[in-house]
N, C-alpha and C positions, 0 to 999 in steps of 0.2 A: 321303486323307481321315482318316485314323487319326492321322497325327501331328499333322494340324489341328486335330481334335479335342482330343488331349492339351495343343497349346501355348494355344488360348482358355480354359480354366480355370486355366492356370499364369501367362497373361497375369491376369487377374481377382484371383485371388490376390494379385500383386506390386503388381495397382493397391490392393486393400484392406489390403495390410501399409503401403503408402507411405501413404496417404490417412491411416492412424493414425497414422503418425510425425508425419508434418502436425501430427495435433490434438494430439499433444502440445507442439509446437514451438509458441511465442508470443516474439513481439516486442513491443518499444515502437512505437506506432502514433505518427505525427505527426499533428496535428491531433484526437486524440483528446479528447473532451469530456464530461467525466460529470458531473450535475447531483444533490445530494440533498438530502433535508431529515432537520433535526437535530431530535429530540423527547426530551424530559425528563419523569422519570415519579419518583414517590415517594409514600408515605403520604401527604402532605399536600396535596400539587398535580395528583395524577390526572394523565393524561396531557398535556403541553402542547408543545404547538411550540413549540420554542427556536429555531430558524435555517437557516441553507440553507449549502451549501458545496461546492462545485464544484474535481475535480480532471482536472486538463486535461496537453497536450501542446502546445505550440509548434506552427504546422503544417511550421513547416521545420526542417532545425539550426543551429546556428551552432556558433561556436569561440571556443574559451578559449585563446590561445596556441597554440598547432601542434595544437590538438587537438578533434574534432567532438566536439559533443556536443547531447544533447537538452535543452530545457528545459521543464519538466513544476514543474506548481501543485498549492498546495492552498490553496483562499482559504475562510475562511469570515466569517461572522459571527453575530449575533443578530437576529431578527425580532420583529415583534409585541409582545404585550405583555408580555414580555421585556425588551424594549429601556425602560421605565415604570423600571425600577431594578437595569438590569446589562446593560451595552454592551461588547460585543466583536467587533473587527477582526481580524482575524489573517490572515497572508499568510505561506506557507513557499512557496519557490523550491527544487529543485535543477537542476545543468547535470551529466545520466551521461553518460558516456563512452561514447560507441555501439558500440564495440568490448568494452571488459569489462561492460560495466552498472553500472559500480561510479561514484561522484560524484566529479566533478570542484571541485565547488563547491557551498555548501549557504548560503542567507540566509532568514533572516526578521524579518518586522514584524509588532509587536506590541501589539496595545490593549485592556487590558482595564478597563473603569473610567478611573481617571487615572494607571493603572498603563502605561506603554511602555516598549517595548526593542526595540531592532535588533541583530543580531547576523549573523558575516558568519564561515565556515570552509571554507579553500580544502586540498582532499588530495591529496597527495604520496601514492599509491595503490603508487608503484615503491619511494621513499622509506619507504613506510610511518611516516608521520608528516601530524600538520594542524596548520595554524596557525590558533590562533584569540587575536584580540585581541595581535596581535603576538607571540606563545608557541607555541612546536613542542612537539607532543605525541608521546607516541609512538604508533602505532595499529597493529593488527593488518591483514592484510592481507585486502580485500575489504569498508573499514569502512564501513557506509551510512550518511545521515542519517535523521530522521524521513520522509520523502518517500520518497527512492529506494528506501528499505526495501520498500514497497509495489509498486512495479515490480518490484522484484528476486525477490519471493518470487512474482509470478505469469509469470515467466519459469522456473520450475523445472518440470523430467521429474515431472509429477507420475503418472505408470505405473509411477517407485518408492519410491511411497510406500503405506506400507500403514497402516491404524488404529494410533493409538499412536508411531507412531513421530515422531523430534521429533532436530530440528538446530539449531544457535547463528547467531546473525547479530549481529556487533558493531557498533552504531552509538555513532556519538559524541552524545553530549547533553551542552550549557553546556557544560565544560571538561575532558569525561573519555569513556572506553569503556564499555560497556556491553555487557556479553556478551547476549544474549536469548535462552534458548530457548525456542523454539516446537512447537509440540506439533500433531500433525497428529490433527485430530480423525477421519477418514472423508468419506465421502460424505451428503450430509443434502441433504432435501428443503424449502428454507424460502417461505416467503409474502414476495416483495418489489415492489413497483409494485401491488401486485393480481395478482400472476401467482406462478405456482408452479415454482419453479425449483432443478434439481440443483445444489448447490455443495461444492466443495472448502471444509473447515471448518480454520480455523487457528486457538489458542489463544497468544496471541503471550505471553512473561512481562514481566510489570511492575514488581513489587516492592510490596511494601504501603508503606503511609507516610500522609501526609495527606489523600493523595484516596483512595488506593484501600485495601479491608481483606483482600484476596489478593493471591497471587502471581501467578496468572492469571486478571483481572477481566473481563478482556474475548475474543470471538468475533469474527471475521471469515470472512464468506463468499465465496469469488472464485465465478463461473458455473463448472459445466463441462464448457467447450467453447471452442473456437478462440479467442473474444472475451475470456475470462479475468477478465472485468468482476468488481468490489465490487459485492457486491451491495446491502450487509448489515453494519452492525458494531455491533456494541452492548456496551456497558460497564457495569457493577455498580461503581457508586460509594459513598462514606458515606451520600451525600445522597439518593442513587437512581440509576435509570438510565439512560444517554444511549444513543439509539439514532440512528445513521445510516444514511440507506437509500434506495436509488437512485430516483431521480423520471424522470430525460429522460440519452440518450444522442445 
């Protein structure tokens, strides 16, 4: 009876050290669905719903040449009375590599006003190089796009990270690299759907310029826990502030 004793709380133990490896571990989910709405806030216009934008998952994979991969959205647009004098489409694609998380493929389309663009960069990840618009670039290895970026940062051991601390993520944008670093804010308790919920806080860097008047303008909140969901992102622009924020899963 005694060694009995000593093995069911050694067993218990080894289930609650695995059960946390668990919740640290997250994958790309197929079929994954997240639905939010986009609101715009400044001096002048108070609060106003600008649009809705839905970032999704394929529910199966497919292949790029010999190679699986996921294909994961980010569509949005403009609503309401928004759409009265400023219309925007937008549709980003990537195709990650189920095996490294890193993109295989990055497209988007573009509308804003009478403004369009499609734009289409395929990575050589081994290569460390992309081609965009018939042009090899050079790129750093593990480069993401707008899109995969987002997957890739909620697929990280976040048990080590502590307040403060902050790593680079290179994506490519237009026709160049972009080192990013990102800044781990803590654990933060925010208000999103109506519900109050723990998140991992990221402070992603941007670069000042025409829209934005810092280097880190904007916050992003993942859940934390298994599901690793956006909760939350909000942005400090010239003009004011754009918030995105989860509606339906």
């Amino acid at each position: 009876m005694r060694s009995r004793t000593k093995i069911l709380p050694l067993v218990m133990v080894l289930g609650l050290i695995l059960n946390q490896l668990n919740a640290q571990k997250w994958e790309i989910k197929t079929g994954e669905s997240l639905q939010y709405k986009v609101a715009f806030s400044s001096g002048m216009t108070g609060s106003v719903k600008g649009g809705e934008a839905t970032l999704s998952v394929k529910p199966s994979t497919t292949k790029i040449g010999n190679v699986t991969v996921y294909q994961a959205s980010l569509k949005g647009g403009t609503t309401g009375i928004i759409e009265w004098f400023y219309q925007v489409s937008n549709n980003y694609e990537t195709f990650i590599n189920t095996q490294t998380n890193a993109p295989v493929m990055y497209r988007q389309s573009v509308r804003e006003n009478k403004y369009t663009n499609a734009d289409t960069v395929y990575f050589n990840q081994a290569g460390r190089t992309a081609t965009y618009k018939n042009k090899k670039i050079a790129i750093p290895n593990n480069t993401h796009d707008f899109v995969s970026m987002i997957y890739y940062v909620r697929t990280l051991d976040m048990s080590k990270l502590k307040k403060g601390d902050s790593f680079v993520i290179p994506f490519f944008t237009a026709d160049k690299v972009v080192n990013s670093k990102i800044i781990y804010n803590g654990l933060e308790n925010i208000r999103a759907n109506s519900k109050t919920v723990m998140c991992y806080s990221f402070k992603p860097q941007v670069g000042k310029g025409k829209v934005f008047t810092q280097d880190y303008p904007a916050t992003i909140w993942i859940s934390a826990d298994t599901d690793r969901i956006p909760m939350l992102i909000e942005a400090q622009m010239k003009m004011g502030k754009v918030k995105m924020e989860l509606m339906k899963r």
